[in-house]
C-alpha positions in Angstrom: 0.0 0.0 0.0 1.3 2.9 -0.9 0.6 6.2 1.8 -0.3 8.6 0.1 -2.5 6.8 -3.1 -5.2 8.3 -3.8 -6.8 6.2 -6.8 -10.1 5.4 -7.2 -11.6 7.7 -4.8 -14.0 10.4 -5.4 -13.6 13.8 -3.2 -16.0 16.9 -3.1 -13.9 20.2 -1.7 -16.3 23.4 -1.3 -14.4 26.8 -2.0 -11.9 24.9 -4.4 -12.0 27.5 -7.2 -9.0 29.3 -5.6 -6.8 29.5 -2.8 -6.7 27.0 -0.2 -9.6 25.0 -1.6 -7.8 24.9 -5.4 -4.8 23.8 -4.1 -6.2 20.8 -2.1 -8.1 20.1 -4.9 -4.8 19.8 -7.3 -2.9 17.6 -4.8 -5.6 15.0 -4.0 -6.0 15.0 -8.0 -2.1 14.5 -8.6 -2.1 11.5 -6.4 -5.4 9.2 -8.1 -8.3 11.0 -7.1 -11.1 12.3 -8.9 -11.9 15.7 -7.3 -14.8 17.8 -7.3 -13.9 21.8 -8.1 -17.2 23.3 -6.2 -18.1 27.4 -5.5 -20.2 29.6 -6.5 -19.2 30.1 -9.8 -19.9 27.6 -12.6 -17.8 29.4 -15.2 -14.3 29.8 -12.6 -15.3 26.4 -11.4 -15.2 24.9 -15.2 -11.7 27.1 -16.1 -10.0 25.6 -13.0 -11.4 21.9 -14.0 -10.1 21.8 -17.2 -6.7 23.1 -16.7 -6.3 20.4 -13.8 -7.4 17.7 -16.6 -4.7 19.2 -18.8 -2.1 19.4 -16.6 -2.2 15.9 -15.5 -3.6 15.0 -18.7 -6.3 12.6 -17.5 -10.2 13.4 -16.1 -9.1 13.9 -12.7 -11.8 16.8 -12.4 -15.2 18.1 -12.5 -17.0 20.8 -11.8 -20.5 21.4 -9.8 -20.8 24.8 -8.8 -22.9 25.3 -5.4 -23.9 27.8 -2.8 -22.8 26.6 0.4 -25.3 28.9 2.0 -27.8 26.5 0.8 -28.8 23.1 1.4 -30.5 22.2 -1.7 -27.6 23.0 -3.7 -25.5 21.2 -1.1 -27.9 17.7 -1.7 -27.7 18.4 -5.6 -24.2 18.7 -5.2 -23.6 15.7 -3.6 -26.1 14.2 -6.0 -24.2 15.1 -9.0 -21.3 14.1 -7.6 -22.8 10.2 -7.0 -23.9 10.7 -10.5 -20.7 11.1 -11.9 -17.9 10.0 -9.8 -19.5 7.5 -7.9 -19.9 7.5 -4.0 -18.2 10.0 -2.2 -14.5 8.9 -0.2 -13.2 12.2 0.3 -15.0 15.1 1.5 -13.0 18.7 2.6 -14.8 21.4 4.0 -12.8 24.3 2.8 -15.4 27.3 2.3 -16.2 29.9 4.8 -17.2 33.6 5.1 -16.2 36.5 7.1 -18.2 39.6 6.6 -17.2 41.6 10.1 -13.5 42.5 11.1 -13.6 44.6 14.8 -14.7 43.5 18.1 -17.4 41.4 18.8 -19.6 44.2 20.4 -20.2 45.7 17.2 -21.5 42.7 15.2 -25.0 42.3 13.8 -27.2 39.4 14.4 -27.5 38.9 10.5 -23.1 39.0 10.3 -22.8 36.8 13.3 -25.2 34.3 12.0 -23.9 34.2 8.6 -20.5 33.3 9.9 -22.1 30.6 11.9 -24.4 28.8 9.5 -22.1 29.4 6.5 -18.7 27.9 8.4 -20.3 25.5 10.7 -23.7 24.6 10.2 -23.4 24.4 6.2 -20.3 22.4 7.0 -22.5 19.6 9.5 -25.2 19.8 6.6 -22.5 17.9 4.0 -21.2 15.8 6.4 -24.5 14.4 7.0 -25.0 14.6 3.0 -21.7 12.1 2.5 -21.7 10.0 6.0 -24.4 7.8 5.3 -22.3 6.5 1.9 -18.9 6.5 3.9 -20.6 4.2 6.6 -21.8 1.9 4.2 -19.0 1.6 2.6 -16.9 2.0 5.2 -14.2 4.0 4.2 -14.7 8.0 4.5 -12.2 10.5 5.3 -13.7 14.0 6.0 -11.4 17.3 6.5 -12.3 20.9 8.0 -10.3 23.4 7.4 -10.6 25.6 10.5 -8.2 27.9 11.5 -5.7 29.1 14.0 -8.0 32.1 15.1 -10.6 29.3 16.9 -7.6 28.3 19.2 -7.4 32.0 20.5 -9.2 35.1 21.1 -9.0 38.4 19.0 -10.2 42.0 19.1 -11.3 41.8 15.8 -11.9 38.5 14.1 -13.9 36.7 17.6 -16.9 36.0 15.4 -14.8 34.0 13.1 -12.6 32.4 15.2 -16.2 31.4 17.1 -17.0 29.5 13.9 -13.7 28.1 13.3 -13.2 26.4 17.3 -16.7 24.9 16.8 -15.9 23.1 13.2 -12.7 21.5 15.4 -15.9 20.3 18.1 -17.6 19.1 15.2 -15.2 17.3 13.9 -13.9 15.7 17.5 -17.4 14.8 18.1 -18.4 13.0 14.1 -14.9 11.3 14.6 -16.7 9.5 17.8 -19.8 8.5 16.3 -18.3 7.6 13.1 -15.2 6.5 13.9 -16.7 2.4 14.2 -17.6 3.0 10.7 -14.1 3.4 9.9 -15.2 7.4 8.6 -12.3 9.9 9.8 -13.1 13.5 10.6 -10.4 16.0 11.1 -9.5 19.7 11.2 -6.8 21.7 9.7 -5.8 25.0 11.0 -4.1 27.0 9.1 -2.2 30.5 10.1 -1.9 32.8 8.0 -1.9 32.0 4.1 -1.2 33.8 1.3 -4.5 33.7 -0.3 -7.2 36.6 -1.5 -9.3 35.6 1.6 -6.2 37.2 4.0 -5.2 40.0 1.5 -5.6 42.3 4.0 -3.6 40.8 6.3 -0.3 40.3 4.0 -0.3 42.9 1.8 0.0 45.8 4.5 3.9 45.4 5.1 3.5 46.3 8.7 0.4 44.2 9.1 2.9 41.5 7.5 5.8 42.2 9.8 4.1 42.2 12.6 2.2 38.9 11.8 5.5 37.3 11.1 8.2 38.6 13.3 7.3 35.9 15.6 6.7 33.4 14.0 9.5 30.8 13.9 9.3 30.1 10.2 9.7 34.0 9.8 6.9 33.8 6.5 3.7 33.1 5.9 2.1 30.8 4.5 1.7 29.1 1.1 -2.0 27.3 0.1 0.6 24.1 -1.2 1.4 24.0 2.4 -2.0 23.5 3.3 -2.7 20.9 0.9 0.3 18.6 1.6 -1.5 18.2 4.9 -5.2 17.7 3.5 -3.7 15.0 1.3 -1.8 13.5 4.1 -5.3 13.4 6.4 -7.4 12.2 3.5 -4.6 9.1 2.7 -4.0 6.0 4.4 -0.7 7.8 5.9 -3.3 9.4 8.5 -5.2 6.3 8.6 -5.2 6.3 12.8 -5.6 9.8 12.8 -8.9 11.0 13.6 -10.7 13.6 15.9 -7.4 15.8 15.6 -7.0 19.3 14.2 -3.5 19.8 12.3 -1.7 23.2 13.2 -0.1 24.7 9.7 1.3 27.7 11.3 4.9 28.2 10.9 5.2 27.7 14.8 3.3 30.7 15.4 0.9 29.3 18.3 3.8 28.0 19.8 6.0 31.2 20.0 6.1 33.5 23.4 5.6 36.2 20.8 3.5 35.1 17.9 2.2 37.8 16.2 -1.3 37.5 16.7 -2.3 35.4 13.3 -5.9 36.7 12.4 -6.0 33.9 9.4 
């Protein structure tokens, strides 16, 4: 067996049309599986398809745009998916929202629960979507990517990191219910990662500096770097891993002086 084989498995990853998401989605692809490229947009969801089945010159990918705000296109999704890749294997929860940066006193009801059902209750909703075919099967391997910012408070991202230390709950508690079933659940938390979703964060030099002159890697981020360990969880080389959440940080929750990562 080899670790990190991937082939013959089907895997959905939400928010895979850039970033985080579209790197994940390249990795699992380049080791066997058939991925899923899934966000809002069909046409950026189509573009980043094809040029995956060029690269590796095979049908590795499809695509199936869908809202994740919304549960029928989350069951259609799926759906599609069954249709045309067969039963789900591989499932990575990658899309989330953040529309409110300051202190928690000054969120809305309508930002805070946006956060909430779009990072953490949309998230549950797929899971439940895929579990039933990964128990019968039994063989599932599921993967949240949180983030560092639900291990630790902030002045302006609480809301988000909120919705990001519940997903890491969520997955503890699937990984005991499911874990007889031989279905892993598991969290990723990333620090901060050079992607559009943290421009704001990384390209303000002294936002940058300050993020990363304490961090032991002395950088941020890359989304590759993320990936490596999605493909790693979703493998049989993190077959006994389940219930965990994977800190991709460059050391920064480790350091006395860690910048205060707001990814």
């Amino acid at each position: 067996m080899k670790l990190f084989d991937l082939s013959g498995r089907s895997a959905i990853i939400t928010g895979s049309s850039r970033g985080i998401g579209l790197a994940i989605a390249r990795r699992l692809a380049e080791h066997g599986a058939r991925v899923v490229i899934s966000s809002r947009k069909a046409d950026v969801c189509e573009a980043e398809a094809a040029r995956i089945n060029s690269e590796l010159g095979r049908d590795a990918a499809v695509a199936i745009s869908a809202s994740i705000s919304s549960k029928p296109d989350l069951q259609r999704l799926v759906a599609e998916t069954n249709r045309r890749l067969g039963a789900v294997r591989i499932l990575v929860c990658n899309a989330a929202t953040n529309p409110y940066y300051g202190p928690m006193a000054g969120i809305d009801d309508a930002q805070f629960r946006k956060i909430l059902e779009n990072n953490v209750i949309a998230n549950h909703w797929l899971m439940q979507l895929v579990a039933p075919q990964m128990i019968e099967g039994r063989d599932g391997a599921i993967v949240i990517v949180s983030s560092v910012a639900g291990l630790k408070g902030s002045g302006m991202i609480g809301a988000y990191g909120v919705s990001k230390a519940a997903d890491m709950a969520l997955a503890r508690n699937l990984a005991v219910e499911w874990g007889p079933h031989n279905v892993r659940v598991n969290c990723i938390a990333p620090g901060l990662v050079k992607t559009d979703f943290a421009r704001a964060l990384w390209e303000d030099p002294a936002i940058l500096a300050g993020e990363t002159s304490g961090t032991p890697l002395r950088r941020i981020g890359m989304p590759d770097e993320i990936a490596g360990a999605a493909v790693f969880l979703a493998s049989s080389a993190g077959s006994f891993v389940t219930g965990q959440t994977l800190v991709v940080d460059g050391g920064a929750t480790v350091a006395w002086h860690s910048g205060g990562s707001k990814q």
